[in-house]
PDB file with one MODEL, atoms N, CA, C and O in Angstrom:
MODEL        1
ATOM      1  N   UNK A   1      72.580 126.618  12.505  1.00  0.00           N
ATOM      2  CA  UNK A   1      72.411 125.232  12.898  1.00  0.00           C
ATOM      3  C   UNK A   1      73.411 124.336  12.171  1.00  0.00           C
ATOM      4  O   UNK A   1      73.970 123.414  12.765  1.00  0.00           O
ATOM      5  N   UNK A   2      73.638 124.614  10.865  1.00  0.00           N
ATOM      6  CA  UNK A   2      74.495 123.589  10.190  1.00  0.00           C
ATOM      7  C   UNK A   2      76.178 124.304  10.810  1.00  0.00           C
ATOM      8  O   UNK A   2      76.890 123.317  10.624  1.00  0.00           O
ATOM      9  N   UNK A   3      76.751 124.970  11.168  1.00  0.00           N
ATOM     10  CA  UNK A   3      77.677 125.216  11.829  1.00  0.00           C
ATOM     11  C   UNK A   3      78.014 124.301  12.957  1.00  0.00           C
ATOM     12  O   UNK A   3      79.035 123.655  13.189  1.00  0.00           O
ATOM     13  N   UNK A   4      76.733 124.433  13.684  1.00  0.00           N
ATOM     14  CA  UNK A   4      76.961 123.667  15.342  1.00  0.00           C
ATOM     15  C   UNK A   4      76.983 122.362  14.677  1.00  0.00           C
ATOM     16  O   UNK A   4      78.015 121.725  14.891  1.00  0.00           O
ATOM     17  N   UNK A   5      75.797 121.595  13.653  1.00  0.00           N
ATOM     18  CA  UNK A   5      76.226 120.338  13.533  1.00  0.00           C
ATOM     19  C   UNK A   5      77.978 119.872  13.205  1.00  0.00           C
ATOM     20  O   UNK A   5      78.531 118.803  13.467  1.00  0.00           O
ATOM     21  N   UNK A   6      78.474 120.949  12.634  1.00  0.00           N
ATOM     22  CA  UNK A   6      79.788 120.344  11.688  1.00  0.00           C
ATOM     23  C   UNK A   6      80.492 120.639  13.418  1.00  0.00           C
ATOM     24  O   UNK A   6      80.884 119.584  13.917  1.00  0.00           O
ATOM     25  N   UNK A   7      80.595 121.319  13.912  1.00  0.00           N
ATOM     26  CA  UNK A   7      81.202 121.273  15.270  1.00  0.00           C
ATOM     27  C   UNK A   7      80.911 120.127  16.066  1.00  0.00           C
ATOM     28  O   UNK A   7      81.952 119.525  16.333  1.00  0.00           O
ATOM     29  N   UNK A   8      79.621 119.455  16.674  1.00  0.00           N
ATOM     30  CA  UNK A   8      78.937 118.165  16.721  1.00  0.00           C
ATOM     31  C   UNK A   8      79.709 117.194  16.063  1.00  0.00           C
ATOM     32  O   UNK A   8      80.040 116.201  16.711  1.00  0.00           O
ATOM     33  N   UNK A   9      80.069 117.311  14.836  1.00  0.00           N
ATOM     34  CA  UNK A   9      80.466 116.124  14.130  1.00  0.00           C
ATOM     35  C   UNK A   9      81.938 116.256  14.638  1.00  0.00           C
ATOM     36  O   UNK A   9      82.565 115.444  15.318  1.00  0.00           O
ATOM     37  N   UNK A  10      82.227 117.110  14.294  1.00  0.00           N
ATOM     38  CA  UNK A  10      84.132 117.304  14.331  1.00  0.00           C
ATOM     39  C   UNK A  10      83.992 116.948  15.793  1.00  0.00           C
ATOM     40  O   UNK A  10      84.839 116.055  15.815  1.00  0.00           O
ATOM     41  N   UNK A  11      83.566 116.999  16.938  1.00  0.00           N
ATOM     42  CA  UNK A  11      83.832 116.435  17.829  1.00  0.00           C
ATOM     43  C   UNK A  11      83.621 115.012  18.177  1.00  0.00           C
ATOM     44  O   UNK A  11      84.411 114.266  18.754  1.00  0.00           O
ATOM     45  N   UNK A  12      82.499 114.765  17.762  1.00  0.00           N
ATOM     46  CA  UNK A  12      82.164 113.218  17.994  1.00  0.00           C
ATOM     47  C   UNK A  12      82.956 112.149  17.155  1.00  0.00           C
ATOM     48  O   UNK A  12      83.178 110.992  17.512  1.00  0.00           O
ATOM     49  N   UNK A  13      83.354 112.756  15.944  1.00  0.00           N
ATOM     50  CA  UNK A  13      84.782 111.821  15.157  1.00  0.00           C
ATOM     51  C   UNK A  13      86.020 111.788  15.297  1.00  0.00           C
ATOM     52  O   UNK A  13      86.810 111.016  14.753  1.00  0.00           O
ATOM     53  N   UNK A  14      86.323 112.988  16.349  1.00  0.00           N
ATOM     54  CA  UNK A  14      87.872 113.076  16.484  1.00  0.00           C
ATOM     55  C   UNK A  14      88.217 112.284  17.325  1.00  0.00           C
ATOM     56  O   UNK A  14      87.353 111.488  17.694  1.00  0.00           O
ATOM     57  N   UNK A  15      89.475 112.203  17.894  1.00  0.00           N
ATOM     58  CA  UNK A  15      90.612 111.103  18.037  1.00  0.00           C
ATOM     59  C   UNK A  15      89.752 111.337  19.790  1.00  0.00           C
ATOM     60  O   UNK A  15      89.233 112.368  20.217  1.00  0.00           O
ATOM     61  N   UNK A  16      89.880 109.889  20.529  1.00  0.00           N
ATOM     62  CA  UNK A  16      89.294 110.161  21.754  1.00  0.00           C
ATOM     63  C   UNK A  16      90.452 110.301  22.665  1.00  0.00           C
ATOM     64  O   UNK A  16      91.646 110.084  22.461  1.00  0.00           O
ATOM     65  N   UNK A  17      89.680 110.811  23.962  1.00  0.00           N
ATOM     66  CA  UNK A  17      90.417 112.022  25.065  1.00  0.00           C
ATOM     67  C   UNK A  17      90.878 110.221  26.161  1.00  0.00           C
ATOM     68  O   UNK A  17      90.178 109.244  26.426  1.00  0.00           O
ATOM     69  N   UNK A  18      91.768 110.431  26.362  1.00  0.00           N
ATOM     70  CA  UNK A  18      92.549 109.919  27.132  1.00  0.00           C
ATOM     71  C   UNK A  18      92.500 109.959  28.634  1.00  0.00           C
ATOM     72  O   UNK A  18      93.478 110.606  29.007  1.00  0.00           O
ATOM     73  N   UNK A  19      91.898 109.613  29.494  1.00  0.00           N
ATOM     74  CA  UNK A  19      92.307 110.560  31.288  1.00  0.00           C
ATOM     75  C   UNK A  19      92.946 109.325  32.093  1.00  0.00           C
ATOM     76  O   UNK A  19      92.987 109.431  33.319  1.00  0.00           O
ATOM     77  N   UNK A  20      93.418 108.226  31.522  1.00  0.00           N
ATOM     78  CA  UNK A  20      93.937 107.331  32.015  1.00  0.00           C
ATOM     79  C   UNK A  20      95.077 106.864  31.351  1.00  0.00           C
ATOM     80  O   UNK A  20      94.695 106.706  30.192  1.00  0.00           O
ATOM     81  N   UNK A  21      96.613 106.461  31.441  1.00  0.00           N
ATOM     82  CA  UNK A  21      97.611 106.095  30.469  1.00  0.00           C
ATOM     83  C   UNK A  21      97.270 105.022  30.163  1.00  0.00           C
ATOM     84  O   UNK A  21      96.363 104.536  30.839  1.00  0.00           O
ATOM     85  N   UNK A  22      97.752 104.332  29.207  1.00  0.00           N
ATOM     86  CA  UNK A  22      98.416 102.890  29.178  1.00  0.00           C
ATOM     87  C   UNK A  22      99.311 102.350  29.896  1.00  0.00           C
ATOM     88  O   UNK A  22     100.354 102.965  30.120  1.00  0.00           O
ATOM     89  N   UNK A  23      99.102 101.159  30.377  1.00  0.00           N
ATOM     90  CA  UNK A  23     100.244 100.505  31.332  1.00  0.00           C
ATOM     91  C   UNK A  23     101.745 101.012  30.786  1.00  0.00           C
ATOM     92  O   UNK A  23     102.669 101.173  31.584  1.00  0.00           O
ATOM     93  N   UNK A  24     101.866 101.196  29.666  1.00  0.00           N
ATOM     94  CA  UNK A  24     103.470 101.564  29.437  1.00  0.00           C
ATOM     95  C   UNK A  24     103.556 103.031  29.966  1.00  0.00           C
ATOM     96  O   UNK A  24     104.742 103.250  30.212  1.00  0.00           O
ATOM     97  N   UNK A  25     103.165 103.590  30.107  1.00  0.00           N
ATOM     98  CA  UNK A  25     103.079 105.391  30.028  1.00  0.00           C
ATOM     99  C   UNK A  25     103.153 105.119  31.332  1.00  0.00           C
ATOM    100  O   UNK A  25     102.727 104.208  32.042  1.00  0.00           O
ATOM    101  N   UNK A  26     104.000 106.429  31.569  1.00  0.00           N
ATOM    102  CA  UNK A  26     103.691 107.105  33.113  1.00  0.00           C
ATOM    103  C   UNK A  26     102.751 108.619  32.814  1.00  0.00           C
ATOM    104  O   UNK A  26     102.785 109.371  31.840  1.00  0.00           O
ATOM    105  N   UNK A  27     101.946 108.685  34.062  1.00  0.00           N
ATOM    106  CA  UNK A  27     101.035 109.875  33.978  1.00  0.00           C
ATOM    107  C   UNK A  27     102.258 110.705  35.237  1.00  0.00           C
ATOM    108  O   UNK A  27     102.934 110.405  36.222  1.00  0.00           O
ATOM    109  N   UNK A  28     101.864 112.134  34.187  1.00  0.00           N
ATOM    110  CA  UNK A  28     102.789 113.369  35.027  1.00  0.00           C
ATOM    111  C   UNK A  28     102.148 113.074  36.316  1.00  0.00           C
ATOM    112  O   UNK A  28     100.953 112.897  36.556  1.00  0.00           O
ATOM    113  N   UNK A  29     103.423 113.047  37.299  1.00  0.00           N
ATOM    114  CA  UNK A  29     103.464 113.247  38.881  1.00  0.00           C
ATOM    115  C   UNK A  29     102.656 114.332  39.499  1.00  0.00           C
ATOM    116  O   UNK A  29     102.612 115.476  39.045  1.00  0.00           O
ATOM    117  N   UNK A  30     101.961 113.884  40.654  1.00  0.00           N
ATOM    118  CA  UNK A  30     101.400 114.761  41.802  1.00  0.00           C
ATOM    119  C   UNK A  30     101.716 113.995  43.157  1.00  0.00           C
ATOM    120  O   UNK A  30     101.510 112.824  43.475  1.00  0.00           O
ATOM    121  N   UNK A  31     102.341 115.154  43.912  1.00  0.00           N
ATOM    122  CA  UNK A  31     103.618 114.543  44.902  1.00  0.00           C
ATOM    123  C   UNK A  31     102.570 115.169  45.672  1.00  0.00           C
ATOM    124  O   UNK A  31     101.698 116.012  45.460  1.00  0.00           O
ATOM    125  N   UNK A  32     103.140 114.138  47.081  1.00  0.00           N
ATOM    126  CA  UNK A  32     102.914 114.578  48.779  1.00  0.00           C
ATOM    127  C   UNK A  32     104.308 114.429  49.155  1.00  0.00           C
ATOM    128  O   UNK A  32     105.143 113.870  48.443  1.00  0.00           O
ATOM    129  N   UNK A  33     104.542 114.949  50.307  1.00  0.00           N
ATOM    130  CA  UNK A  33     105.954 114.746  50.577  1.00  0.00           C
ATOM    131  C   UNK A  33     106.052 114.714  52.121  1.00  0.00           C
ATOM    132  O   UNK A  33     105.952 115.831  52.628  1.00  0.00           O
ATOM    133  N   UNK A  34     106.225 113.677  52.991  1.00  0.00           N
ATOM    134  CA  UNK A  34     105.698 114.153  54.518  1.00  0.00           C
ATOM    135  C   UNK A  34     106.842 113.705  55.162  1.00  0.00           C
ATOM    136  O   UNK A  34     107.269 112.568  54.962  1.00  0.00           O
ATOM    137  N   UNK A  35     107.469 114.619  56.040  1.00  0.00           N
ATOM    138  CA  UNK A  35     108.572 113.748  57.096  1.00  0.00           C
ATOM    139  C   UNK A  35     108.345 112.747  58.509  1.00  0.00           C
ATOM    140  O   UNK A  35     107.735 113.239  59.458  1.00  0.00           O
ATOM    141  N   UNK A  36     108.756 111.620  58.579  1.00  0.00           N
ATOM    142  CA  UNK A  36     108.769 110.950  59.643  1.00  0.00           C
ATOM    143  C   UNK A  36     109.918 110.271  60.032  1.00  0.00           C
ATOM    144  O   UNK A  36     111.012 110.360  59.474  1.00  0.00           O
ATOM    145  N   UNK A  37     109.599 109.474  61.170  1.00  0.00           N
ATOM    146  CA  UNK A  37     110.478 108.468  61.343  1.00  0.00           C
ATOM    147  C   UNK A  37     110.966 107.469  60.300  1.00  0.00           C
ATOM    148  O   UNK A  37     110.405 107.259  59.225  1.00  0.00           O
ATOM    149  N   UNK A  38     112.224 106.795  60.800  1.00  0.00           N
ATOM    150  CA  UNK A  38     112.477 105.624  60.064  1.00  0.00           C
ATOM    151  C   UNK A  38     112.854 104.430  61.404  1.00  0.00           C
ATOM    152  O   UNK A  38     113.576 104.685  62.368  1.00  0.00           O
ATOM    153  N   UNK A  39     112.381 103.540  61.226  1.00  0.00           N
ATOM    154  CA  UNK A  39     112.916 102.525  62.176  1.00  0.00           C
ATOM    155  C   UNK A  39     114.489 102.094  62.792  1.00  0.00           C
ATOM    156  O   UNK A  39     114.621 101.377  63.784  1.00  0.00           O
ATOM    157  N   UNK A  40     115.442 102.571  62.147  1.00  0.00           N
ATOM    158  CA  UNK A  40     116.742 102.227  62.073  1.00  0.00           C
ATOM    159  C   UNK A  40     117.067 103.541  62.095  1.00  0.00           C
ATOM    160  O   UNK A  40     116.325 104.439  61.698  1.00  0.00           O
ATOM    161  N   UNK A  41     118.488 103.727  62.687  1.00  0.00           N
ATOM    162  CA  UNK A  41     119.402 105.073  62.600  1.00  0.00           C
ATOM    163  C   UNK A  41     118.667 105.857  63.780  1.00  0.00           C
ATOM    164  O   UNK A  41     117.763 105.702  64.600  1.00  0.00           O
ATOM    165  N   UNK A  42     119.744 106.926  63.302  1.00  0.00           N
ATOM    166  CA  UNK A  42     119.325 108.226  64.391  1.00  0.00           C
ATOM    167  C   UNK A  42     118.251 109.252  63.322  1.00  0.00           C
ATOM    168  O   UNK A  42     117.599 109.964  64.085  1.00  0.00           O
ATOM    169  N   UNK A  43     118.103 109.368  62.755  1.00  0.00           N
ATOM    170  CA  UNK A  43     117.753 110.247  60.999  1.00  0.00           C
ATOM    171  C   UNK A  43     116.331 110.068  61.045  1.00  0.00           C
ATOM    172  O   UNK A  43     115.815 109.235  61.790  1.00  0.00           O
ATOM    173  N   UNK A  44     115.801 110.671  60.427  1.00  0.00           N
ATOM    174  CA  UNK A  44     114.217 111.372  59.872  1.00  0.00           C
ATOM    175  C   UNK A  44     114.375 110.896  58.302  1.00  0.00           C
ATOM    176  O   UNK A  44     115.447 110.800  57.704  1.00  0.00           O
ATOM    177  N   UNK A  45     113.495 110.709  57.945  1.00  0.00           N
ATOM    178  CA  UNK A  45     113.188 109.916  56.707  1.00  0.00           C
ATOM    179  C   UNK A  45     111.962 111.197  56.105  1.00  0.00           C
ATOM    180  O   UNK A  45     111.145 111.735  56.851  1.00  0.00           O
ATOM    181  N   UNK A  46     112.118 111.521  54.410  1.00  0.00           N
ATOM    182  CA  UNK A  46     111.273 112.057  53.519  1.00  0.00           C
ATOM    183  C   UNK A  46     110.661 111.016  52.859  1.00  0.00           C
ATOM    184  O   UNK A  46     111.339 110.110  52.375  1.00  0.00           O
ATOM    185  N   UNK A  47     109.147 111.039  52.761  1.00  0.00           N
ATOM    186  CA  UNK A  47     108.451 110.252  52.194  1.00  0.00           C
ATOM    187  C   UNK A  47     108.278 110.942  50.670  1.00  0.00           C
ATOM    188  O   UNK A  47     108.150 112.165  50.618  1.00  0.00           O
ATOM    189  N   UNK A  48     108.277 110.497  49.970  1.00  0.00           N
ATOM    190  CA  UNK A  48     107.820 110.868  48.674  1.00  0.00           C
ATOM    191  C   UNK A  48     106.707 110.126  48.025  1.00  0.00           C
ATOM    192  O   UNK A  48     107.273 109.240  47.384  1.00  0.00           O
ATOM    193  N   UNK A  49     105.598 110.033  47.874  1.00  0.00           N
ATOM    194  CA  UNK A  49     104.746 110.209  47.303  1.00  0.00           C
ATOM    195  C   UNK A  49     103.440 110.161  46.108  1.00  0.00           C
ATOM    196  O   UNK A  49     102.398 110.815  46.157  1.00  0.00           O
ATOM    197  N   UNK A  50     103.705 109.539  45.435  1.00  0.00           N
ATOM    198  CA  UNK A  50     103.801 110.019  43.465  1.00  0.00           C
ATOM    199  C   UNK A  50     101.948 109.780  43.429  1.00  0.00           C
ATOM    200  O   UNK A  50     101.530 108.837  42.757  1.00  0.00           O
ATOM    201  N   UNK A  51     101.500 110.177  43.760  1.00  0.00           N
ATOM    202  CA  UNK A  51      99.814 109.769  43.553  1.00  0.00           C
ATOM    203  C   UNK A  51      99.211 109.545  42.323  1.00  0.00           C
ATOM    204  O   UNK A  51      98.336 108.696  42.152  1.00  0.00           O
ATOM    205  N   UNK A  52      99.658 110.289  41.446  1.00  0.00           N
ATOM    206  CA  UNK A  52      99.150 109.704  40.161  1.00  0.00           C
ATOM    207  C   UNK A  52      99.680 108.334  39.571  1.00  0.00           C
ATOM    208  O   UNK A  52      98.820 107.559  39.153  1.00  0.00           O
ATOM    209  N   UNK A  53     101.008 107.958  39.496  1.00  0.00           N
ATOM    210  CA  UNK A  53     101.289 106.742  39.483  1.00  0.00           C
ATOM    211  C   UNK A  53     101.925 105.431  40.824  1.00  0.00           C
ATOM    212  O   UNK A  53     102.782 104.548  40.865  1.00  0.00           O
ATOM    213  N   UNK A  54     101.057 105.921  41.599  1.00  0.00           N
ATOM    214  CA  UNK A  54     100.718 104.941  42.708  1.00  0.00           C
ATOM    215  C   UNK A  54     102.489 104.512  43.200  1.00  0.00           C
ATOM    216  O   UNK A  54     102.926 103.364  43.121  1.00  0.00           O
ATOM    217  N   UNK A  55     103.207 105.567  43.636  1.00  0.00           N
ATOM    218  CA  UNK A  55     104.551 105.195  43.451  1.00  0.00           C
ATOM    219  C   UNK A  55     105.261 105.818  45.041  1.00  0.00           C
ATOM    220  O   UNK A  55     104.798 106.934  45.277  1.00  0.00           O
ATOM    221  N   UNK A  56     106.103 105.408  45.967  1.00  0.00           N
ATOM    222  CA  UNK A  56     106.245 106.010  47.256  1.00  0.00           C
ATOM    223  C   UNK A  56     107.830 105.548  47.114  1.00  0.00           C
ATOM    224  O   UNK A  56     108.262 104.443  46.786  1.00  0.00           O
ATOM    225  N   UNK A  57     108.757 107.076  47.564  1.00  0.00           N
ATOM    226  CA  UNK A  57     110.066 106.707  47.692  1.00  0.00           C
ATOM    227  C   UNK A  57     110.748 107.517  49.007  1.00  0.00           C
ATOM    228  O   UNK A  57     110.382 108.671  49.232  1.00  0.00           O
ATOM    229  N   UNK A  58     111.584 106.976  49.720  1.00  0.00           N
ATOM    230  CA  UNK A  58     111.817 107.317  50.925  1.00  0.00           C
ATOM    231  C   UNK A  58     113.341 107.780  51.230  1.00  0.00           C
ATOM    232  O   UNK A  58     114.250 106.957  51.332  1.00  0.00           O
ATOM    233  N   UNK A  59     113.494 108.903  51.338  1.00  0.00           N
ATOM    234  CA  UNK A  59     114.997 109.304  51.328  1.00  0.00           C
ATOM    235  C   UNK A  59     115.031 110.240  52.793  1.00  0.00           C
ATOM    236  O   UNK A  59     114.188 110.766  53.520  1.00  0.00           O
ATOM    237  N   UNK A  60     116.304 110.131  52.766  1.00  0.00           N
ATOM    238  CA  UNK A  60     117.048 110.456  54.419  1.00  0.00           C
ATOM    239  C   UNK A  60     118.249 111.681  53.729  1.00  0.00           C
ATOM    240  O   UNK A  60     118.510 111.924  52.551  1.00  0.00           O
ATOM    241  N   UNK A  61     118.718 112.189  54.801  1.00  0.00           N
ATOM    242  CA  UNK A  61     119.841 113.815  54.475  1.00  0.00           C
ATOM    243  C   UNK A  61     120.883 112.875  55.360  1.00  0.00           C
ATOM    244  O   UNK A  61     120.736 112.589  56.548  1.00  0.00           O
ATOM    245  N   UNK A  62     121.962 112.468  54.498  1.00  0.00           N
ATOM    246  CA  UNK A  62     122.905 112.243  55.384  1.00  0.00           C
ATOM    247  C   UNK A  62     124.237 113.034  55.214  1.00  0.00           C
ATOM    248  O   UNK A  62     125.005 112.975  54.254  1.00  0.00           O
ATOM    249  N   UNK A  63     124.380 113.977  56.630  1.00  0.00           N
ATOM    250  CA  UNK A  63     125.511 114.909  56.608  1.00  0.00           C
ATOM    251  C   UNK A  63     126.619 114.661  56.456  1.00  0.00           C
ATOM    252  O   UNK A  63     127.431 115.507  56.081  1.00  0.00           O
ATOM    253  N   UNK A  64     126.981 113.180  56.766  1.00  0.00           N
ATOM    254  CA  UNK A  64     128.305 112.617  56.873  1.00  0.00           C
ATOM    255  C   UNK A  64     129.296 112.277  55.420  1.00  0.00           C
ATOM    256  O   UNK A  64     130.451 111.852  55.440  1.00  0.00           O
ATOM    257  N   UNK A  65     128.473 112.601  54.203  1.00  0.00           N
ATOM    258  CA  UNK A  65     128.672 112.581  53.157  1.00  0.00           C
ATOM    259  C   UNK A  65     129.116 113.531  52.174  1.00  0.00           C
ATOM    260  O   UNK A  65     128.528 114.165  51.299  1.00  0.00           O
ATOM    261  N   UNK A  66     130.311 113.459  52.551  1.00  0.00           N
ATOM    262  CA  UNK A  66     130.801 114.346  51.644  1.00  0.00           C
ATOM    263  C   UNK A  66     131.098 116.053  52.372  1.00  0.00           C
ATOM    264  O   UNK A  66     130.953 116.108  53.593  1.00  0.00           O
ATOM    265  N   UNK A  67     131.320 116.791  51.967  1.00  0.00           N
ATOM    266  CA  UNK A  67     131.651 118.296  52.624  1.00  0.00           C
ATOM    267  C   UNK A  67     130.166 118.859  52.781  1.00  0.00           C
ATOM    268  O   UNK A  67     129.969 119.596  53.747  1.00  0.00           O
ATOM    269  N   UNK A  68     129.210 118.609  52.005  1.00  0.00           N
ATOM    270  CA  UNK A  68     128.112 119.383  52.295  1.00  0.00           C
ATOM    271  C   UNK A  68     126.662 118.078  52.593  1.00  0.00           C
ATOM    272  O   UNK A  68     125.573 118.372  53.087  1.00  0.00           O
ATOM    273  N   UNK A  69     126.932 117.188  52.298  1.00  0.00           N
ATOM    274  CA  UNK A  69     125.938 115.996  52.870  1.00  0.00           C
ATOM    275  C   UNK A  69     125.367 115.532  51.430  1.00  0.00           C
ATOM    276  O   UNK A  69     125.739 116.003  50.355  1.00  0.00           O
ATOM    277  N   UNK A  70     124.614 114.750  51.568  1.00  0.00           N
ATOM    278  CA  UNK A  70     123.615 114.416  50.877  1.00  0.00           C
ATOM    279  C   UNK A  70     122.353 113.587  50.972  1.00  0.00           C
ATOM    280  O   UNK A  70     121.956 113.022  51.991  1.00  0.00           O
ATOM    281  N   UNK A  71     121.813 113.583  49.865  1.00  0.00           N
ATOM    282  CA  UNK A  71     120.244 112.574  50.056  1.00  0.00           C
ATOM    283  C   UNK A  71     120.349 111.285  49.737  1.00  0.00           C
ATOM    284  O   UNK A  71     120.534 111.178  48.525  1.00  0.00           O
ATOM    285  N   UNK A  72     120.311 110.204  50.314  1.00  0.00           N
ATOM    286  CA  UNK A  72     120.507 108.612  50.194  1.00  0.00           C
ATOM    287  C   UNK A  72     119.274 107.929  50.060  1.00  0.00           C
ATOM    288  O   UNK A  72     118.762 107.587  51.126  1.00  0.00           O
ATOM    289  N   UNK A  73     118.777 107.695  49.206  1.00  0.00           N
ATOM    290  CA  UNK A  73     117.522 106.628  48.709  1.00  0.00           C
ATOM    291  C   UNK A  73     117.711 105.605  50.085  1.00  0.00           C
ATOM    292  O   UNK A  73     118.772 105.241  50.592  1.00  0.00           O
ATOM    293  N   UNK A  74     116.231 105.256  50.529  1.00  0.00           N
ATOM    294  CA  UNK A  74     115.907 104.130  51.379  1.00  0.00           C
ATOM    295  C   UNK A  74     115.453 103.016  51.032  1.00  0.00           C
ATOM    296  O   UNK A  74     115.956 101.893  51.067  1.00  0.00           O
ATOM    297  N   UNK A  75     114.097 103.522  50.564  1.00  0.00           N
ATOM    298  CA  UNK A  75     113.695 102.456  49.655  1.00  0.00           C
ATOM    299  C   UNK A  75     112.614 102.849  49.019  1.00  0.00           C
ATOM    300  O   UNK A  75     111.936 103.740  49.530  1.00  0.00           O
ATOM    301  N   UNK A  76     112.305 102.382  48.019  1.00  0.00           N
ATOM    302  CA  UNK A  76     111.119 102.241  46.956  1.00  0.00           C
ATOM    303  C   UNK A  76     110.292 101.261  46.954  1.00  0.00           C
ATOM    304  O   UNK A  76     110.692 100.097  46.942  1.00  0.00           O
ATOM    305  N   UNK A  77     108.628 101.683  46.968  1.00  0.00           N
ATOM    306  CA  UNK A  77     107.552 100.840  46.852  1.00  0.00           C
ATOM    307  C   UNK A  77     106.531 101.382  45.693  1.00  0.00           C
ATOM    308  O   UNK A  77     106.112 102.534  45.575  1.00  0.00           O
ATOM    309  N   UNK A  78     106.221 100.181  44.816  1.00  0.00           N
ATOM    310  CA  UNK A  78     105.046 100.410  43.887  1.00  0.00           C
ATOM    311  C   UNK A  78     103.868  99.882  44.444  1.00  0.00           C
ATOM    312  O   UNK A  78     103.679  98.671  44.558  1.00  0.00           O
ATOM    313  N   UNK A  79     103.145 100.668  44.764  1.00  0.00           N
ATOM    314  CA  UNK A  79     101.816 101.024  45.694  1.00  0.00           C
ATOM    315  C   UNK A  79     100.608 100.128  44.977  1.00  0.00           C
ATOM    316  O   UNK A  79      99.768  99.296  45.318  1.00  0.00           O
ATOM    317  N   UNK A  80     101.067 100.850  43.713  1.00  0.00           N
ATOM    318  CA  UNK A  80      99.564  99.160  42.996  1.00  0.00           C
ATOM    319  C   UNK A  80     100.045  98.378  43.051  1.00  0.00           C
ATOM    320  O   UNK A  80      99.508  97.529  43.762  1.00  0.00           O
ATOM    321  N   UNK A  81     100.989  98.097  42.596  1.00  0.00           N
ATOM    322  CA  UNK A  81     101.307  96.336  42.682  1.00  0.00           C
ATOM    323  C   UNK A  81     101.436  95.683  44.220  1.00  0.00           C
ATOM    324  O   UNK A  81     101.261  94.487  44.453  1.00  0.00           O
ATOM    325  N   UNK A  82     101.652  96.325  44.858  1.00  0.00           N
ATOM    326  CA  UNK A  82     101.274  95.954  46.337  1.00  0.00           C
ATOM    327  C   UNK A  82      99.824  95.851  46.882  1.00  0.00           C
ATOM    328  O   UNK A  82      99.384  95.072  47.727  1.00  0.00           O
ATOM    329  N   UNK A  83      99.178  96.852  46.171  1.00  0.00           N
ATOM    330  CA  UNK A  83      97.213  96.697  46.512  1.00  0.00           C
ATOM    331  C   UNK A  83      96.743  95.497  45.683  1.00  0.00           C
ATOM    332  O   UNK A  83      95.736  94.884  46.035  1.00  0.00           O
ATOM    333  N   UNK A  84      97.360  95.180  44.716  1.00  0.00           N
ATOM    334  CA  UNK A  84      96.842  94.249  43.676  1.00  0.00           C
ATOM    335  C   UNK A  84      96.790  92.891  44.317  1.00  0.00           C
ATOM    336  O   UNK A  84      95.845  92.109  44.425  1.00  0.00           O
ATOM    337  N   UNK A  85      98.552  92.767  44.878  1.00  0.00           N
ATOM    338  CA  UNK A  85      98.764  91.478  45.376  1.00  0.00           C
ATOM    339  C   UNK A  85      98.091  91.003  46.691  1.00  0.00           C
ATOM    340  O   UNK A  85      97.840  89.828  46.957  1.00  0.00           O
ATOM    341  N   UNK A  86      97.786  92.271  47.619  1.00  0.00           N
ATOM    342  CA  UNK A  86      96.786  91.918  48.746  1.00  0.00           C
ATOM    343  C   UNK A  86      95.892  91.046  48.551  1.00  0.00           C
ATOM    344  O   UNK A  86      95.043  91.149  47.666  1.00  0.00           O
ATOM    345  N   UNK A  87      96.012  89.731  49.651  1.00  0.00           N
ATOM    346  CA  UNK A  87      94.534  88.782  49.586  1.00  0.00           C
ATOM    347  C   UNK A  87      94.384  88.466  50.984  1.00  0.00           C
ATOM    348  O   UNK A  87      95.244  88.436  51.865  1.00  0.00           O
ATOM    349  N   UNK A  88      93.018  88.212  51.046  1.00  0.00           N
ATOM    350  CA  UNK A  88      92.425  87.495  52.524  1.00  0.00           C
ATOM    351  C   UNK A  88      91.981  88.903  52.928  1.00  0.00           C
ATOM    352  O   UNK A  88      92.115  89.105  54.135  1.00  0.00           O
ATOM    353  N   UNK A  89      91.548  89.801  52.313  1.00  0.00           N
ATOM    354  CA  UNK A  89      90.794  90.654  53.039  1.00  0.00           C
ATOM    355  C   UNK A  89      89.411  91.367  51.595  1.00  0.00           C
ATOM    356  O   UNK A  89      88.550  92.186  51.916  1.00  0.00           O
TER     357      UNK A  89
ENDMDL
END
């Protein structure tokens, strides 16, 4: 019994568990990644995703770039600060 208490104790005094960052911190990424349209161009657009820090970035394959192509950023949206600023509903 006096074992489990000192285990009891050592847990209930140690440093507390974290499951949320601080606004400065980023929490490690968990991606979706889905292809669709984009309104403009001929091109298909990659959505990116970031669910743990509420984060969505949108990139396109453009072949015309260069000898082997590349990926061109569209645009970037921060997903909370966009839910935050929502009003009238």
């Amino acid at each position: 019994n006096a074992g489990l208490l000192l285990v009891l104790g050592a847990v209930a005094l140690g440093p507390d568990a974290r499951a949320q960052a601080t606004p400065d911190e980023r929490l490690r990424g968990d991606y979706v990644v889905v292809g669709g349209d984009i309104p403009f161009g001929n091109a298909n657009a990659i959505y990116i995703l970031d669910t743990a820090n509420q984060e969505m970035v949108a990139i396109r394959w453009n072949p015309g770039a260069g000898a082997a192509g590349r990926l061109e950023p569209i645009g970037y949206r921060d997903l909370r600060a966009d839910a935050e600023s929502r009003t009238g509903r």
